[in-house]
N, C-alpha and C positions, 0 to 999 in steps of 0.2 A: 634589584630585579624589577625590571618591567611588571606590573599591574595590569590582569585585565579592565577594560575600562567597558562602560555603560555604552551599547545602541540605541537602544531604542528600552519600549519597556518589556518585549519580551524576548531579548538578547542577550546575552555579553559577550563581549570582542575579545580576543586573544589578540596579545602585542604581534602587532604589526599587520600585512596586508592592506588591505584600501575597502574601500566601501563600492569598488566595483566589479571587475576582473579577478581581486584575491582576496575575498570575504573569508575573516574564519573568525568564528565565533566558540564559544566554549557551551561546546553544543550541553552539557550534562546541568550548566548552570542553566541554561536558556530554558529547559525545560523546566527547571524550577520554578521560575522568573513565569512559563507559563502558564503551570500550577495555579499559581493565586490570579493572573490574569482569568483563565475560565472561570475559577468561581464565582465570578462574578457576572459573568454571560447571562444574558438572558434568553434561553430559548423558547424557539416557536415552531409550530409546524412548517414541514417543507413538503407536506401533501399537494398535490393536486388532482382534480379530477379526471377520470377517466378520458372525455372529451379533448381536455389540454393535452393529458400525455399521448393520446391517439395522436394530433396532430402535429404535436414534435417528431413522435417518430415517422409521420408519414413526409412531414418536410429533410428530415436529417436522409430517410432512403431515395426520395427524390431527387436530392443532391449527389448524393452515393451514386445514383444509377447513370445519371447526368456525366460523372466522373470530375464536377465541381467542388466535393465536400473537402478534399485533404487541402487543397489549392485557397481554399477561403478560406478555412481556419490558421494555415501555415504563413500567409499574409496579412493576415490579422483583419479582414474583410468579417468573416465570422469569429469576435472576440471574448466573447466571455469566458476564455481559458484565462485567455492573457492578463483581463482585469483580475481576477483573483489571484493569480500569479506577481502582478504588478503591487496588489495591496501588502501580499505576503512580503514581496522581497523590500519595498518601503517600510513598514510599519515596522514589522519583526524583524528583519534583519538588518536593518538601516541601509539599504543599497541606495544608490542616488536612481532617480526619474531615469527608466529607460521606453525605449521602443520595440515595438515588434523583431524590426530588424537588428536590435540591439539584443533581443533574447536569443534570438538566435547564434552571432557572434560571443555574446558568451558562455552559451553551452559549449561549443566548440573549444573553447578555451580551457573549460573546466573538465572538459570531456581528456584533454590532451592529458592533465596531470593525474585526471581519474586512473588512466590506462598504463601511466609510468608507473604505477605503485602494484605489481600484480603481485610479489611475494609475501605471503601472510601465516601468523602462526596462530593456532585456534588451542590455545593449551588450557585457558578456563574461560570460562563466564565471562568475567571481567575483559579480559585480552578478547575476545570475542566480539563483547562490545564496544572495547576502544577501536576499533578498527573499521567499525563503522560510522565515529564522529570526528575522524581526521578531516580537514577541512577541503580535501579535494573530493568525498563524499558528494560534496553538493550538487554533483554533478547527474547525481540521480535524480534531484527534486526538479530539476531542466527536463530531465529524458523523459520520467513517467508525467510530468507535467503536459506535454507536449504528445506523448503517444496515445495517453487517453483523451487528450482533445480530437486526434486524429483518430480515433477510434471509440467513442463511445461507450458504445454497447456491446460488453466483455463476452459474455455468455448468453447467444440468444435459446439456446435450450435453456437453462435452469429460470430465465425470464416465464417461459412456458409453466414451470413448473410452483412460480410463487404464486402463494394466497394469502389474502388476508389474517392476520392473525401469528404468522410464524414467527417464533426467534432465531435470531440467523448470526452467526459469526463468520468474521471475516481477518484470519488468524495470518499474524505477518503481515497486515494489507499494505502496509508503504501508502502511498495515496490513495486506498480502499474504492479499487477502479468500479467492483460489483455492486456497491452503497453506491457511487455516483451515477452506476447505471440505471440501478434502482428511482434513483432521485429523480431522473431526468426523465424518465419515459415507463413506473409503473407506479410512480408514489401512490395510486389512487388503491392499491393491495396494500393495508396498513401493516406491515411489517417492524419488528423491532431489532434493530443493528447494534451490535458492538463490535466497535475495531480494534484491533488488538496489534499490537508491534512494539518492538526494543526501542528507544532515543536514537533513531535515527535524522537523519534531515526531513526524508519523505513523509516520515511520521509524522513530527515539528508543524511540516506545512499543510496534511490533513488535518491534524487538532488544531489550526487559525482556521482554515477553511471552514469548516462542519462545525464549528462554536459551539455556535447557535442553533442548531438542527435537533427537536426534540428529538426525533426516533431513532437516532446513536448517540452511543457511547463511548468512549473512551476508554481502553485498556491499557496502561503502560506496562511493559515487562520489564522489570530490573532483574539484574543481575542474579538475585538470589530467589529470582523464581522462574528461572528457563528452567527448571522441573516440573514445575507446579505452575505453570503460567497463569491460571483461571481461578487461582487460590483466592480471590478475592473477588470472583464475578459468581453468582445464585445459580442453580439450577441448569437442566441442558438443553441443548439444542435442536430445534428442527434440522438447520442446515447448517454445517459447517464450510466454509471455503479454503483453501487453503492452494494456491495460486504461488508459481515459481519462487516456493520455498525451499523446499524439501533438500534443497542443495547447497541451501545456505545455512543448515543448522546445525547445533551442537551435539542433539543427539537425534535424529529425525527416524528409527526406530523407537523408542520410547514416548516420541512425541505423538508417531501414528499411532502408539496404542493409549498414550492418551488422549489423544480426541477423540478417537475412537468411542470412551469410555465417555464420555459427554456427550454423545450423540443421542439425544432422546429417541425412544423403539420406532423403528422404520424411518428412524431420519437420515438424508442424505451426507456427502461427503463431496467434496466438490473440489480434485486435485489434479497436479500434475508432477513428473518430475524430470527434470531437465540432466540427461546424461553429460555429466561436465570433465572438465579435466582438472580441477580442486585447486584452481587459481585465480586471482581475485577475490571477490568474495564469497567464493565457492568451496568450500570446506573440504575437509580431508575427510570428513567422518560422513558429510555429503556423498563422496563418491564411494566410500566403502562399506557404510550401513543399506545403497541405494536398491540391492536385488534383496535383498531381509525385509526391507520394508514395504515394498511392493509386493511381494509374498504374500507378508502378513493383512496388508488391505485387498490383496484378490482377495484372502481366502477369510475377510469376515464381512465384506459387502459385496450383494449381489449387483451387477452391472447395469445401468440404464442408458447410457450413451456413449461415445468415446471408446478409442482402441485398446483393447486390456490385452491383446492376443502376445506382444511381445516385454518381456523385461528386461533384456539386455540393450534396445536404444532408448533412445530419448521418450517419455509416456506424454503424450497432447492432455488437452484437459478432458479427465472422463467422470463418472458422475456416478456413486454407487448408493446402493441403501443397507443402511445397516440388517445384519439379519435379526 
């Protein structure tokens, strides 16, 4: 039997594919491999002042308004997606030296075999999570890579609404878009983050990204604590996130009433849920727990933003406070 063999050092490769177009890597060892790679990280602040983050945001809407901003980042004129992107896919995954135009041709690619694989079964934990480290997953850490370079700033309400001091979770975050948002244009509100998600790819490539960043954390959820996901993180929270999940989970009524239950008194909830049809990686129990569990979040936060009025289509992101 073929042997997986060594990438880089926080990889391992699965026999066969290439190091360009068909990377697969054994995603469950990598993360191990990345384990002991952070402990050793040195973090630092990624504060900046007020003044900095005013004028990022006032250059990034200037561009926005212009209708230059998607055009410069999507060509790699405006790049600092892509350099991070570029270290992640060299160092950790051992991909060879590509280009702009070369990321984009191979999302495309990965994109094709993502989409060939839509029948899935969610029978436990485990099966749940293997189905997110196949290696045409990777085609996620391309997508959300690339949409939040194109889109920045997630939620310009709950931005309004941060201050200094809060602890904030950002549960499921995949590339943790609201921390980034955070980073980029309100660091100067010292906030404390923990991002929390399965062994996914997206995951993989936030925990290289944010290393180093004193004010997050890191959550992994293994298999034997998608009940108990926070069994191992202190105390609750000001604001919880929880962003086009709710349709990819194993039990997403139980899970609302547990965050729920972490929610420190009058702290926020920051969700959505996307009316699916329980293919891909869109769960069965997604589509049938999905009016039980919007029930049970109308009916124990009060509303501050966002459309609550319907439950039978798709819910946009709305924003409630605990009672």
């Amino acid at each position: 039997m073929v042997q997986a063999q060594e990438v880089s050092c926080l990889a391992l490769r699965q026999p066969g594919g290439n190091c360009l177009n068909d990377i697969r890597i054994d995603l469950s060892a990598s993360y191990e491999i990345q384990d002991k790679w952070l402990a050793g990280q040195n973090k630092k602040s990624v504060r900046h002042s007020f003044v900095h983050n005013y004028l990022n945001r006032l250059f990034f809407s200037a561009l926005k308004r212009l209708g230059l901003f998607d055009t410069m980042v999507a060509t790699g004129i405006l790049h600092s997606w892509f350099d991070d992107f570029s270290s992640y896919w060299i160092e950790c995954l051992g991909g060879r030296p590509i280009t702009v135009s070369d990321f984009h041709l191979l999302a495309y690619d990965y994109r094709k075999r993502f989409h060939a694989n839509s029948s899935k079964k969610w029978e436990s934990s485990e099966q749940h999570l293997a189905n997110y480290q196949t290696p045409d997953n990777l085609f996620l850490t391309f997508s959300f890579a690339l949409r939040e370079a194109v889109n920045p700033i997630r939620n310009h309400q709950l931005l309004s609404l941060l201050r200094p001091g809060l602890k904030i979770l950002e549960f499921g975050c995949s590339l943790a878009p609201m921390y980034a948002t955070w980073r980029q244009f309100s660091s100067h509100k010292n906030c404390h983050w923990v991002l929390a998600d399965i062994a996914s790819y997206p995951f993989h490539y936030a925990r290289h990204k944010y290393a180093n960043d004193l004010e997050a954390n890191t959550c992994l959820i293994t298999e034997d604590l998608f009940d108990d996901p926070l069994r191992n993180v202190d105390g609750d929270f000001d604001i919880i996130i929880i962003q086009e999940v709710f349709e990819h989970l194993h039990k997403p009524l139980h899970l609302a009433k547990y965050l729920c239950s972490r929610l420190s008194k009058n702290g926020l909830l920051v969700f959505d849920y996307v009316k699916s049809d329980a293919q891909g990686l869109d769960t069965l129990a997604g589509l049938e727990e999905r009016v039980a569990t919007l029930e049970f979040l109308y009916s124990t936060l009060s509303p501050l933003s966002g459309s609550w009025e319907s439950i039978q289509n798709s819910v946009g992101i709305c924003i409630g406070r605990k009672h």
